[in-house]
VEXKENU-217302 format. One line per field, with one value per residue: residue number from 1; x, y, z of N, C-alpha, C in turn. Coordinates in Angstrom, 1 decimal. Example, Ala and Ser with C-alpha at 12.3 -4.5 7.8 and 13.67 -1.06 7.14 Angstrom:
BEGIN
seq <- [1;2]
n.c1 <- [13.2;12.8]
n.c2 <- [-5.7;-2.2]
n.c3 <- [7.8;7.1]
ca.c1 <- [12.3;13.7]
ca.c2 <- [-4.5;-1.1]
ca.c3 <- [7.8;7.1]
c.c1 <- [13.2;12.9]
c.c2 <- [-3.3;0.0]
c.c3 <- [7.8;7.9]
This chain:
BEGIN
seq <- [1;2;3;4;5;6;7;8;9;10;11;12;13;14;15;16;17;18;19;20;21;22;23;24;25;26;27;28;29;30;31;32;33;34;35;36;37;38;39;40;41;42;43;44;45;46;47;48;49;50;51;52;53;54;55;56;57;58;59;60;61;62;63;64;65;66;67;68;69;70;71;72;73;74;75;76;77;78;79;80;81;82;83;84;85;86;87;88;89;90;91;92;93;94;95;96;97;98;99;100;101;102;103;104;105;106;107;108;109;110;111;112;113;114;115;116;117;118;119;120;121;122;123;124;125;126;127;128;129;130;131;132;133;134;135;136;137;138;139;140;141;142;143;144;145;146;147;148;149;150;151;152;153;154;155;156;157;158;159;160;161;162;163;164;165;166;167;168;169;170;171;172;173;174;175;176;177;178;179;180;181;182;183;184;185;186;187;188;189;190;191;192;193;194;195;196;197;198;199;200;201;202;203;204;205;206;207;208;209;210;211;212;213;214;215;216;217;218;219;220;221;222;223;224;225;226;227;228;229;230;231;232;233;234;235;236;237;238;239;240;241;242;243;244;245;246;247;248;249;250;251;252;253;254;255;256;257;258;259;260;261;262;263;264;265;266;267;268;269;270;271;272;273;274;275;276;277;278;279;280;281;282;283;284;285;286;287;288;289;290;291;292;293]
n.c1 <- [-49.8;-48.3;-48.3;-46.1;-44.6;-43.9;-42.8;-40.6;-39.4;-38.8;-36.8;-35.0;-34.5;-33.6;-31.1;-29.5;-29.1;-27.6;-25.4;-24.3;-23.4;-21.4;-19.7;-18.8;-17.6;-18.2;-19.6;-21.2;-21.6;-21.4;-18.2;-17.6;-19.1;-18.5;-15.8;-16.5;-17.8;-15.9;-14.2;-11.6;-9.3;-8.4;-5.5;-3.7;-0.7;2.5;5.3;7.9;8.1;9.3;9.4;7.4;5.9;7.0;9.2;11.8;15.2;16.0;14.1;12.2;9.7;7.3;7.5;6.5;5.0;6.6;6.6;5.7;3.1;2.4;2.7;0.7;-1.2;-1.7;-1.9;-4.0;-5.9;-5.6;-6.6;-9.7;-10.0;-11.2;-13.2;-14.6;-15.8;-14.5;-12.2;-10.7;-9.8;-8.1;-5.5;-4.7;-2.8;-2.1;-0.3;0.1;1.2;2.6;0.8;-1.5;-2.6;-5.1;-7.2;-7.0;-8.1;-10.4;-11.9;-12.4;-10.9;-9.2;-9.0;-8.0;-6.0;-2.7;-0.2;1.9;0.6;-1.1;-3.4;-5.1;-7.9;-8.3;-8.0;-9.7;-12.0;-12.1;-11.5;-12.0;-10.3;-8.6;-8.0;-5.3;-2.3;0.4;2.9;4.7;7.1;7.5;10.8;14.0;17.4;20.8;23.7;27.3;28.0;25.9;22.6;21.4;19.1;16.0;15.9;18.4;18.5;18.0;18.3;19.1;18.7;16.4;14.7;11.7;8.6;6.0;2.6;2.1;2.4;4.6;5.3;3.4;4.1;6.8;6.6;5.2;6.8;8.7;7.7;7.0;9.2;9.6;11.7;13.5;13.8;14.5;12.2;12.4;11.2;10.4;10.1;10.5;11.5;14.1;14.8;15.5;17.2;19.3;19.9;20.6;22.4;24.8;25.1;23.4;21.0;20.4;19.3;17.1;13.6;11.1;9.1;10.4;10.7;10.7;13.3;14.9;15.2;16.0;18.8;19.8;19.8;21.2;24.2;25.2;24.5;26.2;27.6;25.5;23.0;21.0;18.7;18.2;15.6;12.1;9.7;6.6;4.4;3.0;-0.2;-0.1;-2.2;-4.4;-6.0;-9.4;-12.5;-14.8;-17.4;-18.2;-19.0;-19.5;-17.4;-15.1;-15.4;-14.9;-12.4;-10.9;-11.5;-10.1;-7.6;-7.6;-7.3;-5.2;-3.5;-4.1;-3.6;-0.8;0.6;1.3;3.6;5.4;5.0;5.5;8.7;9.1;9.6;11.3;12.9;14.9;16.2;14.8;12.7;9.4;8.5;8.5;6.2;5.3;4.5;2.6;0.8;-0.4;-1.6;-3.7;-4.9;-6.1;-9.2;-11.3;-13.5]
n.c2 <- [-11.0;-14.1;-15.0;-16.7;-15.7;-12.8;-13.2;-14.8;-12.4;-10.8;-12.0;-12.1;-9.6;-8.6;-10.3;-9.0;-6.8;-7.3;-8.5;-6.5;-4.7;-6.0;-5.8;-3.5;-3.1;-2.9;-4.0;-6.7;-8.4;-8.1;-8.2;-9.5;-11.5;-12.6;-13.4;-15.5;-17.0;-18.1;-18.7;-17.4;-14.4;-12.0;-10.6;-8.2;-6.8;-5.0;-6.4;-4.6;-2.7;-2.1;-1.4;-2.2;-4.2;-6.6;-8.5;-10.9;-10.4;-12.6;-14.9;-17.3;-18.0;-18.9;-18.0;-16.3;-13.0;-10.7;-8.6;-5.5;-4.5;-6.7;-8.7;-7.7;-7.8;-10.8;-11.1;-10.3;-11.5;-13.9;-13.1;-12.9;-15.5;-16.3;-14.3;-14.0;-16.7;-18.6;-21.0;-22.2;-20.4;-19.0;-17.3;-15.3;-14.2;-11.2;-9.6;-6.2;-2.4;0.4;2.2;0.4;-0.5;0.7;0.5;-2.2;-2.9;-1.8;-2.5;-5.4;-7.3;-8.0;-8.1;-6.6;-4.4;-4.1;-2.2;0.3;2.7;6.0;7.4;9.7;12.0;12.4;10.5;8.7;9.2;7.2;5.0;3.0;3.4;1.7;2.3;3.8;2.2;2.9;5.4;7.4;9.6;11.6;11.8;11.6;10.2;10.5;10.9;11.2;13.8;14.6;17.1;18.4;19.6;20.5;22.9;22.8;21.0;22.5;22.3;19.8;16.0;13.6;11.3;9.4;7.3;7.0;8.0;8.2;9.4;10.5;11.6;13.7;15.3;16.0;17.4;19.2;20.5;21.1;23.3;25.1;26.1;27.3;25.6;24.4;21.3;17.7;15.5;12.1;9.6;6.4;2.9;1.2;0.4;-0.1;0.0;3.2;3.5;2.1;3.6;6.3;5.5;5.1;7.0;8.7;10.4;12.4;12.5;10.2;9.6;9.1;6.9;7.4;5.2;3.0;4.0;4.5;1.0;0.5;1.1;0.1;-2.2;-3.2;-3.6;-1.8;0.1;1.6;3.7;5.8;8.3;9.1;12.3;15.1;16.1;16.6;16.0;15.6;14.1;11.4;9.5;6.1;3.2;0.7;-0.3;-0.8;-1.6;0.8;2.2;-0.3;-0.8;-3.2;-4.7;-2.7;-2.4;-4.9;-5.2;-2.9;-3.7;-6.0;-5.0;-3.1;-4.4;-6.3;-3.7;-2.9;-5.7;-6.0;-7.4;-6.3;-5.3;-7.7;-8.0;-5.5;-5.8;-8.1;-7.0;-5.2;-5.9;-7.6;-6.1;-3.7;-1.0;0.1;3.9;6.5;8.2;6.3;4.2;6.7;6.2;3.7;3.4;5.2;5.0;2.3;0.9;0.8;-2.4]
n.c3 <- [-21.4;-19.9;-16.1;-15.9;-18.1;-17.6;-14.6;-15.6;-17.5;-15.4;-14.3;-16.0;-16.2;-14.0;-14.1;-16.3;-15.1;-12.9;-14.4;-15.5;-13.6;-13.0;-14.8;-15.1;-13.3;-10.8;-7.4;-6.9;-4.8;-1.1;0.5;2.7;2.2;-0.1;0.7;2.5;1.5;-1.0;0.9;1.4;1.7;-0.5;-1.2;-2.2;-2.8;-3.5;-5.5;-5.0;-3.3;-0.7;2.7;3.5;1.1;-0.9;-2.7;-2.1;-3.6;-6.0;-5.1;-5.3;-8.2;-7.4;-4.4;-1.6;-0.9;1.2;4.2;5.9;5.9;4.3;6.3;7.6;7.1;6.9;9.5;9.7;8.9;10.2;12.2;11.2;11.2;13.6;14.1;11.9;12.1;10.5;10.0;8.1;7.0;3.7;2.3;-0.6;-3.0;-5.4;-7.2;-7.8;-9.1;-8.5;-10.5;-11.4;-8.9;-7.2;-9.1;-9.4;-6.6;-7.3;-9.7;-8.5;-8.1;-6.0;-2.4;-0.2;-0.3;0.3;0.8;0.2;0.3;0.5;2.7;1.3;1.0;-1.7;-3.2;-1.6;-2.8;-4.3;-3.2;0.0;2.8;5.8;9.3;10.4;9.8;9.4;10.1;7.3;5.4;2.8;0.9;-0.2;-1.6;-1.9;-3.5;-2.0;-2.4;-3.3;-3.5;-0.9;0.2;-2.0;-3.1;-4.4;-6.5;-9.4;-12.5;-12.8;-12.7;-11.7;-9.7;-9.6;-8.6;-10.3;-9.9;-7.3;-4.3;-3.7;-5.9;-6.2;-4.2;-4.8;-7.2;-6.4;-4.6;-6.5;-8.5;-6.2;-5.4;-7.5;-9.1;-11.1;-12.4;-13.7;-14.6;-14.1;-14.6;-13.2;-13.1;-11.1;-7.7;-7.0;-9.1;-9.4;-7.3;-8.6;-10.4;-9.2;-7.7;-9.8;-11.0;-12.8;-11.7;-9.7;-7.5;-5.9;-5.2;-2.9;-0.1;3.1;4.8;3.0;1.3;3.6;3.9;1.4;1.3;3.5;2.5;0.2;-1.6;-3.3;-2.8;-0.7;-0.6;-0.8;0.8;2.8;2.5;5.0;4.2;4.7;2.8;3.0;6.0;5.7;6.3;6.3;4.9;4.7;1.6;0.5;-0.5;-1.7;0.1;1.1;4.0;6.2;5.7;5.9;8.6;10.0;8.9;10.4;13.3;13.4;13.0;15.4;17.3;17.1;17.4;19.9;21.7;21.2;19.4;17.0;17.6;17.7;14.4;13.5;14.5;12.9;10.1;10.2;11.5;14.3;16.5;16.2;17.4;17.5;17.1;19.2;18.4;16.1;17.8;19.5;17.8;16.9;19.7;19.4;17.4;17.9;18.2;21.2;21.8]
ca.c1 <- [-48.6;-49.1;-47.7;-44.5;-43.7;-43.5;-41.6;-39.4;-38.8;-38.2;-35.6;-33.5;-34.0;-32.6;-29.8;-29.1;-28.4;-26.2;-24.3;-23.9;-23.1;-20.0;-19.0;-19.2;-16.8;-19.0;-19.3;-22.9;-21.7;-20.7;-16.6;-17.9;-19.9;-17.7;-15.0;-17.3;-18.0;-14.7;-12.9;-10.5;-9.0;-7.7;-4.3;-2.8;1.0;3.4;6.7;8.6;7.9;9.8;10.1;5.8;5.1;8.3;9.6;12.9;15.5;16.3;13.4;11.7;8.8;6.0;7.7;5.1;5.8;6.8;7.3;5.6;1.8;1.7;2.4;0.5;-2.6;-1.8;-2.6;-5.6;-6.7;-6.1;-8.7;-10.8;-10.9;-12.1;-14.1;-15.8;-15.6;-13.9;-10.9;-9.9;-9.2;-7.0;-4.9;-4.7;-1.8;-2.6;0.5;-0.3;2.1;2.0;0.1;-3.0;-3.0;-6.1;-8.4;-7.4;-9.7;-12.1;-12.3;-13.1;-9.8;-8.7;-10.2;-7.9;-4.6;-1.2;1.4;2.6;-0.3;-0.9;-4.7;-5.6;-9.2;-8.9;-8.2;-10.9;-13.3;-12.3;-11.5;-11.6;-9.0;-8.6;-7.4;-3.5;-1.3;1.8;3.1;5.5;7.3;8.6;12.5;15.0;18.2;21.8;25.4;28.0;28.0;24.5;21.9;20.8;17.6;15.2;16.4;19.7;18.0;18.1;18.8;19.4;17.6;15.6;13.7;10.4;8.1;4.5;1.3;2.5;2.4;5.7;5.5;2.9;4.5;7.9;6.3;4.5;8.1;9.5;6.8;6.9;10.1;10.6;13.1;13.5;15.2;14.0;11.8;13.1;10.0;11.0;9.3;10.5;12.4;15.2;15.5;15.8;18.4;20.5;20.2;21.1;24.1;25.3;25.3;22.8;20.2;21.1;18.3;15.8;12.4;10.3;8.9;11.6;11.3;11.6;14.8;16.3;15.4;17.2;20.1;20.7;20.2;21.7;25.8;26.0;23.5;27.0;28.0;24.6;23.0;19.4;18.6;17.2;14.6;10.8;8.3;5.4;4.5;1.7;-0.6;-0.7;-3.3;-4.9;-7.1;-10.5;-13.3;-15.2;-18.4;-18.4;-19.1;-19.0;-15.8;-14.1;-15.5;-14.2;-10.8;-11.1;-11.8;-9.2;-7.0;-7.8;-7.4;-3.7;-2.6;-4.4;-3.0;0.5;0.7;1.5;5.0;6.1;4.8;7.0;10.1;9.6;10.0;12.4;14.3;14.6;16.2;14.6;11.5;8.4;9.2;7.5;5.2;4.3;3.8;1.2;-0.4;-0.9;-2.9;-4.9;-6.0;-6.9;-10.1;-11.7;-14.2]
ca.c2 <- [-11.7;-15.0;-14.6;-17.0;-14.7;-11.8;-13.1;-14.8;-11.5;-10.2;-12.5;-11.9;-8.2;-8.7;-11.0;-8.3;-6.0;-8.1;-8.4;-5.1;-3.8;-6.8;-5.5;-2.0;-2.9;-2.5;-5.1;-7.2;-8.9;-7.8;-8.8;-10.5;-12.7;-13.8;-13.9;-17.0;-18.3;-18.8;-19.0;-17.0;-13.2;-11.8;-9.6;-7.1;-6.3;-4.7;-6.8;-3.4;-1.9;-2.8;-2.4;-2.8;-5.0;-6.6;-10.0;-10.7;-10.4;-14.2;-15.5;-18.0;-17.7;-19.2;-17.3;-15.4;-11.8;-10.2;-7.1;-5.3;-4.3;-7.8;-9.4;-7.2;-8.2;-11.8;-11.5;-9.6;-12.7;-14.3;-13.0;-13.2;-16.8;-16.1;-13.4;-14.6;-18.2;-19.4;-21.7;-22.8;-19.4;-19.0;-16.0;-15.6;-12.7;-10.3;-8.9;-4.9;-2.0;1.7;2.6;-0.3;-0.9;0.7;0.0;-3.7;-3.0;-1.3;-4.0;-6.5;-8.1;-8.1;-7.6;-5.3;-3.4;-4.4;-2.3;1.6;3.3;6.8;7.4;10.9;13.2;12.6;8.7;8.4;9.8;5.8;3.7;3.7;2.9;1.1;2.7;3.7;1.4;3.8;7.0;8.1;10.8;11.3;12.5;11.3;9.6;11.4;10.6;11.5;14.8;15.3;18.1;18.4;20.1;20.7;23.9;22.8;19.9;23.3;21.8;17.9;14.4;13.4;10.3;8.8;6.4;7.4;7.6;8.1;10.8;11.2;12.3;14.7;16.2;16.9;18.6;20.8;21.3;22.0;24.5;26.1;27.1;27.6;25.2;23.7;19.9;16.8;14.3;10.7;8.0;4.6;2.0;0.5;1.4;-0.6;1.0;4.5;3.3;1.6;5.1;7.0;4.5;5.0;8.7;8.9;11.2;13.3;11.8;9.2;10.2;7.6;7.0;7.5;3.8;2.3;4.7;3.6;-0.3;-0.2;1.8;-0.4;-3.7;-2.8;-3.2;-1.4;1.9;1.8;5.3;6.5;8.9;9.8;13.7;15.5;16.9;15.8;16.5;15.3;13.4;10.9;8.1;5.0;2.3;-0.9;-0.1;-1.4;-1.0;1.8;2.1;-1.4;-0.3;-4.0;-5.2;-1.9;-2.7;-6.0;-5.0;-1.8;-4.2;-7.0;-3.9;-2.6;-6.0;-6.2;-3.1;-3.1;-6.6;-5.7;-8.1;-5.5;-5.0;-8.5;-7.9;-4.5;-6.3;-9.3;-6.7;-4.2;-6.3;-8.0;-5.1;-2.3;-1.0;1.6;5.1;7.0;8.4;5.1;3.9;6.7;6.0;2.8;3.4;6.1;4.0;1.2;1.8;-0.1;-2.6]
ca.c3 <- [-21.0;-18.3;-14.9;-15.9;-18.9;-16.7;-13.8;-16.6;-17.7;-14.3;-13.6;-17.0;-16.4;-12.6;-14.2;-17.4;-14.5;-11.9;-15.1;-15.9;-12.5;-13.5;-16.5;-14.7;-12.3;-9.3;-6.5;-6.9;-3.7;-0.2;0.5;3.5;1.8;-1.4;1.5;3.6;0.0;-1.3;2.2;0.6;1.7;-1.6;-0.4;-3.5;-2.5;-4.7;-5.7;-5.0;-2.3;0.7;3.4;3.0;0.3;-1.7;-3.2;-1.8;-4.6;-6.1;-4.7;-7.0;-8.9;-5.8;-3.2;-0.8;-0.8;2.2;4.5;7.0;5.1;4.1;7.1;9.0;6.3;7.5;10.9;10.1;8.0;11.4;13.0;10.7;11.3;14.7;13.7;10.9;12.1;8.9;11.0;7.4;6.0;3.5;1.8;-1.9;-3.6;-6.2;-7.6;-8.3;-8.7;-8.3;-11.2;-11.1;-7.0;-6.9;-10.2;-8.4;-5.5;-7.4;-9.9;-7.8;-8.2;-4.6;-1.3;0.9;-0.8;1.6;1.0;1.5;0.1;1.4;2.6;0.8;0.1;-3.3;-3.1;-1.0;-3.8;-5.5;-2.4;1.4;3.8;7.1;10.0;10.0;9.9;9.6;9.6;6.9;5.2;1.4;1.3;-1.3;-1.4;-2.6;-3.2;-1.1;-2.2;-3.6;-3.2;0.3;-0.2;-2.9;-4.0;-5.2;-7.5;-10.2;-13.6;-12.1;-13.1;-9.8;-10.3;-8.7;-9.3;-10.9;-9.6;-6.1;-3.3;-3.2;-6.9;-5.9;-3.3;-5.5;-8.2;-5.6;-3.8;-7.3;-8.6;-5.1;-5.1;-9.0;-9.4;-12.8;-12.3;-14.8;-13.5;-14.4;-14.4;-13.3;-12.8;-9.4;-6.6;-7.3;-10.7;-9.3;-6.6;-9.4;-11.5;-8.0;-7.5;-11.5;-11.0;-13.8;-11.6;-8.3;-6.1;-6.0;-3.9;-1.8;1.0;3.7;5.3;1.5;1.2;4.6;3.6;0.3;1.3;4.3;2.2;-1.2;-1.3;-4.4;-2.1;0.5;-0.5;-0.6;1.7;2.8;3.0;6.3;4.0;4.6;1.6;4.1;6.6;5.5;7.0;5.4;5.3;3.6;0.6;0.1;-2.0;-1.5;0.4;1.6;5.6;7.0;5.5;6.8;10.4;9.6;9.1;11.5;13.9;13.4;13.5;16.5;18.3;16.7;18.4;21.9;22.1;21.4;18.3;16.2;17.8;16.8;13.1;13.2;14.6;12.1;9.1;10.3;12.3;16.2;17.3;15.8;17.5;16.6;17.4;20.0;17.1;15.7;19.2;19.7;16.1;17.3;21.0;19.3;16.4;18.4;19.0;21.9;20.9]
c.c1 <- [-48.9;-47.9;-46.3;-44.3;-43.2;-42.4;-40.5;-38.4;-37.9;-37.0;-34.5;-33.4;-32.8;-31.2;-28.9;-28.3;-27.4;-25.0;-23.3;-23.2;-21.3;-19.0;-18.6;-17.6;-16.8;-18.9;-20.8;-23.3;-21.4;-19.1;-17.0;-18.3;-19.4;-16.6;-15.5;-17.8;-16.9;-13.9;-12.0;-9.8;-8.1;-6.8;-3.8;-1.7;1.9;4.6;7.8;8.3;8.3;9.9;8.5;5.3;6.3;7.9;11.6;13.8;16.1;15.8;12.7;10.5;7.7;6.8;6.5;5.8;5.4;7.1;5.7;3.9;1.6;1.7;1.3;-1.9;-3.2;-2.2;-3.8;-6.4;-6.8;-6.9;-9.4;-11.4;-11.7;-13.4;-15.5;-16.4;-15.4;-12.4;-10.2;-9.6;-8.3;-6.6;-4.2;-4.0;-2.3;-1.1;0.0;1.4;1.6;1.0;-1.5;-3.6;-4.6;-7.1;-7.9;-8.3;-10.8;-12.9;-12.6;-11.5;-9.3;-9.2;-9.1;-5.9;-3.4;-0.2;1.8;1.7;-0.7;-2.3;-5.1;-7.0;-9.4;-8.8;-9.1;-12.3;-13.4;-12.0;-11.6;-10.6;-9.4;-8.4;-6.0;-2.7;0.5;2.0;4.8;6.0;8.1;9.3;13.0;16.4;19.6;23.0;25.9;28.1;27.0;23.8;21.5;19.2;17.2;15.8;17.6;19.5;18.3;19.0;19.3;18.4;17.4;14.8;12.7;9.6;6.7;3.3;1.2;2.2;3.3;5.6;4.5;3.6;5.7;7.4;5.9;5.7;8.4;8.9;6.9;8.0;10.8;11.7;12.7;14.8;14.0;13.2;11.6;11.7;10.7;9.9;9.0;11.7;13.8;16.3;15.9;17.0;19.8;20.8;21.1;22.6;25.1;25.8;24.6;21.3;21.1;20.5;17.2;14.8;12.0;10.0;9.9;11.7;11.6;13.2;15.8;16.0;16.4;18.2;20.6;20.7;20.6;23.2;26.6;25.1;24.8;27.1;26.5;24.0;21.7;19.7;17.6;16.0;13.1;10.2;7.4;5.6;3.1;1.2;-1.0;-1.4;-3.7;-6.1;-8.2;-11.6;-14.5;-16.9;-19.0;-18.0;-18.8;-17.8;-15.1;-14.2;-14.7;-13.0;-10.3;-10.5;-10.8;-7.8;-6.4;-7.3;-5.7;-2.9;-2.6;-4.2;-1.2;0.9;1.4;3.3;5.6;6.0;5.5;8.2;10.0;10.2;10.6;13.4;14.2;14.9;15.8;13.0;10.7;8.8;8.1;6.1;4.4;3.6;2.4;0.1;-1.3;-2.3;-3.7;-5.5;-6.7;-8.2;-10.6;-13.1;-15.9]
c.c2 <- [-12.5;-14.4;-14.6;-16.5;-13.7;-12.4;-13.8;-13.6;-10.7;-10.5;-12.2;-10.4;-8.0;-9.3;-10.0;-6.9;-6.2;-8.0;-7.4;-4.6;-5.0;-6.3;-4.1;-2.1;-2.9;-4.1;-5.9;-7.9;-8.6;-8.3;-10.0;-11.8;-13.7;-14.0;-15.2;-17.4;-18.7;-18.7;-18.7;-15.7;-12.8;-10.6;-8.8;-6.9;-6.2;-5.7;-5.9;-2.1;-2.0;-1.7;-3.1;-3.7;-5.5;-8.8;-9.7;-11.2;-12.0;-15.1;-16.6;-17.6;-17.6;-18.7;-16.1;-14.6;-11.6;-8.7;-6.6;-5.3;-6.0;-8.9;-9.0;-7.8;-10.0;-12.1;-11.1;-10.8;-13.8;-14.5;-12.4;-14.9;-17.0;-15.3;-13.3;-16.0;-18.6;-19.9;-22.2;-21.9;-19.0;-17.6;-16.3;-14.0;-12.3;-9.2;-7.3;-3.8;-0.4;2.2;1.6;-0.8;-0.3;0.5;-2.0;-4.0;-2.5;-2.3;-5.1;-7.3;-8.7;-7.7;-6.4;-5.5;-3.2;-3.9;-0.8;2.8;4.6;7.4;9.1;11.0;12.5;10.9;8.2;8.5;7.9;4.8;4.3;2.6;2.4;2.5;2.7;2.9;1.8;5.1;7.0;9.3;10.5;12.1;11.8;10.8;10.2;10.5;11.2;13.2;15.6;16.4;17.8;18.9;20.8;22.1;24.0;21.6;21.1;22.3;20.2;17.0;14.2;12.1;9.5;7.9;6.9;7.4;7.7;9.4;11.3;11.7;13.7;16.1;16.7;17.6;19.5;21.5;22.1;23.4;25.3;26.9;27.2;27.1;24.1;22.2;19.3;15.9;12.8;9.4;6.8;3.7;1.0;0.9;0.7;0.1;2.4;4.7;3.2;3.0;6.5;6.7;4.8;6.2;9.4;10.2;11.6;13.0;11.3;9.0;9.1;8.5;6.7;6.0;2.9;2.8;3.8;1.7;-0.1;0.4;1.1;-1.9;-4.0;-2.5;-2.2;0.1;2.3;3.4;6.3;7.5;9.1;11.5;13.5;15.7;16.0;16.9;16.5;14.5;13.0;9.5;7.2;4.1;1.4;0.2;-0.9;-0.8;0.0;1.7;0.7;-1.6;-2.0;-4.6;-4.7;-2.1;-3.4;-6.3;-3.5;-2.7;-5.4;-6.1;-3.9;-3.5;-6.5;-5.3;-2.9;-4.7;-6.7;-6.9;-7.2;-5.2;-6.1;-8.5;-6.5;-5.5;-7.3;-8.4;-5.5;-4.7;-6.5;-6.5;-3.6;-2.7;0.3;2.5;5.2;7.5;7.2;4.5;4.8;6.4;4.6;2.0;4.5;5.2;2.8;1.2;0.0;-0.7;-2.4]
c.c3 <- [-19.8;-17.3;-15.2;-16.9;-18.0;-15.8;-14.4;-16.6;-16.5;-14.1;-14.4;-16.8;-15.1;-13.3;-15.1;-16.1;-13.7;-12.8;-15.8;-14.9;-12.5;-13.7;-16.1;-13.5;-10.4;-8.8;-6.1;-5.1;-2.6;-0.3;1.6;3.0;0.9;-0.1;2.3;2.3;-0.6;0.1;1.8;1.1;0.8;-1.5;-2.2;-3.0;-4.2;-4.4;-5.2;-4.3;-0.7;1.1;4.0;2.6;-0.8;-1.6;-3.1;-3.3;-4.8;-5.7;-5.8;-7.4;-7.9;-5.0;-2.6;-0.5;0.8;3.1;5.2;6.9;5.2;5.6;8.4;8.2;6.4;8.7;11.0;9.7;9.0;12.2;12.4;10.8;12.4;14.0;12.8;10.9;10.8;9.5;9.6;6.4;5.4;2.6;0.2;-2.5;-4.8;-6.6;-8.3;-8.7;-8.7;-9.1;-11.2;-10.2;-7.1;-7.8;-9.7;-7.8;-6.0;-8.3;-9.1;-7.5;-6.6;-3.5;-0.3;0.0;0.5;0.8;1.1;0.4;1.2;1.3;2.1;0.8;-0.8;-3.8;-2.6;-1.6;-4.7;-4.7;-0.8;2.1;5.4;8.1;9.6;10.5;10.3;9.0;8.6;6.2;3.9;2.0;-0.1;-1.2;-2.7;-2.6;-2.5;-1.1;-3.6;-3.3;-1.8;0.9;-1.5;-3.9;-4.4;-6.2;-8.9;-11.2;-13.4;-12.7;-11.4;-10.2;-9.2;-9.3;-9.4;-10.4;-7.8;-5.6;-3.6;-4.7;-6.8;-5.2;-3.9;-6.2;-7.8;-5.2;-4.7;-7.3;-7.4;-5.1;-6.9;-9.4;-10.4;-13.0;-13.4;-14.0;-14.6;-13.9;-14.3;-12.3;-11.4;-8.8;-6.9;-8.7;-10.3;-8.3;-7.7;-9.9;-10.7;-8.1;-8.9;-11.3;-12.3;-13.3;-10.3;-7.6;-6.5;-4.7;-3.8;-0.6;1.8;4.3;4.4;1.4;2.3;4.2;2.7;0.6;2.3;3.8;0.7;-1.0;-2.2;-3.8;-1.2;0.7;-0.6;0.5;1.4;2.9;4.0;5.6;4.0;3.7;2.5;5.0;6.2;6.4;6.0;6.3;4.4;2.7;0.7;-0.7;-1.1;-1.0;1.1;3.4;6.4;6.8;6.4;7.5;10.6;10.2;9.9;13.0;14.3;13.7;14.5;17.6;18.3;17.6;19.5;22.3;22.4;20.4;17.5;16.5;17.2;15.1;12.5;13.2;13.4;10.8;9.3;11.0;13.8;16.9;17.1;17.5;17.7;17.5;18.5;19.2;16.6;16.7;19.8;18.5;16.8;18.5;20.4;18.2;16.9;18.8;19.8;21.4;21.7]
């Protein structure tokens, strides 16, 4: 065989594998790098996930989703244009939802997962996560004179949405205390509000700052009520693809620069509101995650 048959060969074998590692799902290229090639940062946000990751209801079709994850995934794409010097960086959406948010990032589809994702063990075995962004806690949402805690759900419809923590953590509640209620799949949070509101289930689980958004911006949630009860308290955080150490710096890093600047307070108030602001808890989440650079 001459030389240029061989390194022929070499190159379709190298190319038979690039394309495999494609077809495979895997990432042939850094994020950094297709990111300063397409000047692009590819954002995933759910439609349905406020007060995180949402499309305001009656919005039009091109409307740029909104809420606290995504805006907080905007400023990070901020400084990235410092960071990465790319001054003409631009941001590109990825509609996901609870069930394909993360075969998103692992496909390649998207470069960093914005919206109320809860960083686990066992998620971490198929993606890695930023630093935390926020602390929350599943709970559930009742009528006026709903179940107050778990162990009066007995024989009830309860409804959650799929593929979630918060569905983890009910089935553990149930099972733990032997209590035999129905569990009601629905597909978005809105749907399990409306089903809540109807009187068609006895409580609809979430994450507790989803709960208090739609129950304080939903006229038909008025009579609604949150329960005291916490399932957990979890940390959430941006998704990315797994094993890819400089990206995460990346966005570690852009992070970090967010909260030890005090940025991060205006990107709460913009999506909870002028006069809300972070708890003493999120306030320490925030100076301990920061890390100095």
């Amino acid at each position: 065989m001459s030389a240029l048959s061989k390194t022929f060969g070499a190159l379709t074998l190298a190319s038979a594998v690039w394309f495999a590692g494609e077809a495979a799902g895997q990432t042939p290229t850094p994020t950094l790098d297709q990111i300063r090639a397409s000047k692009t940062l590819r954002i995933a946000y759910d439609p349905d996930a406020p007060p995180f990751s949402y499309i305001a209801p009656g919005s039009p079709a091109t409307a740029a989703p909104q809420g606290y994850s995504v805006d907080l995934c905007r400023a990070v794409a901020d400084q990235f244009k410092e960071q990465l010097k790319i001054p003409d960086l631009k941001v590109a959406y990825v509609a996901v939802n609870s069930v394909n948010r993360f075969d998103t990032i692992v496909d390649n589809k998207a470069d960093l997962l914005c919206e109320s994702s809860t960083a686990t063990l066992s998620r971490r075995s198929k993606v890695d996560f930023s630093i935390p962004i926020f602390i929350d806690g599943a709970s559930f949402a009742i009528g006026p004179n709903g179940p107050r805690d778990v162990k009066q759900l007995a024989g009830k419809k309860v409804a959650v949405l799929p593929g979630t923590t918060t569905e983890q953590e009910l089935r553990r509640a149930l099972t733990g205390t032997q209590i035999n209620a129905e569990l009601v799949m629905v597909k978005t949070n809105q749907e399990g509000i409306d089903l809540l509101a109807k009187g068609q289930v006895a409580a609809y689980f979430a994450d507790r700052a989803t709960l208090t958004f739609l129950l304080r911006k939903e006229k038909e949630a008025a009579s609604l009520l949150m329960a005291d009860t916490y399932l957990s308290i979890e940390p959430i955080a941006l998704a990315l693809r797994r094993g890819d150490s400089d990206f995460r710096l990346a966005v570690d890093t852009a992070l970090s620069h967010i909260y030890r600047r005090g940025q991060i307070v205006q990107v709460f108030k913009g999506a909870f509101g002028p006069l809300t602001t972070p708890s003493p808890l999120l306030n320490a989440l925030f100076q301990i995650s920061g890390l100095p650079d």
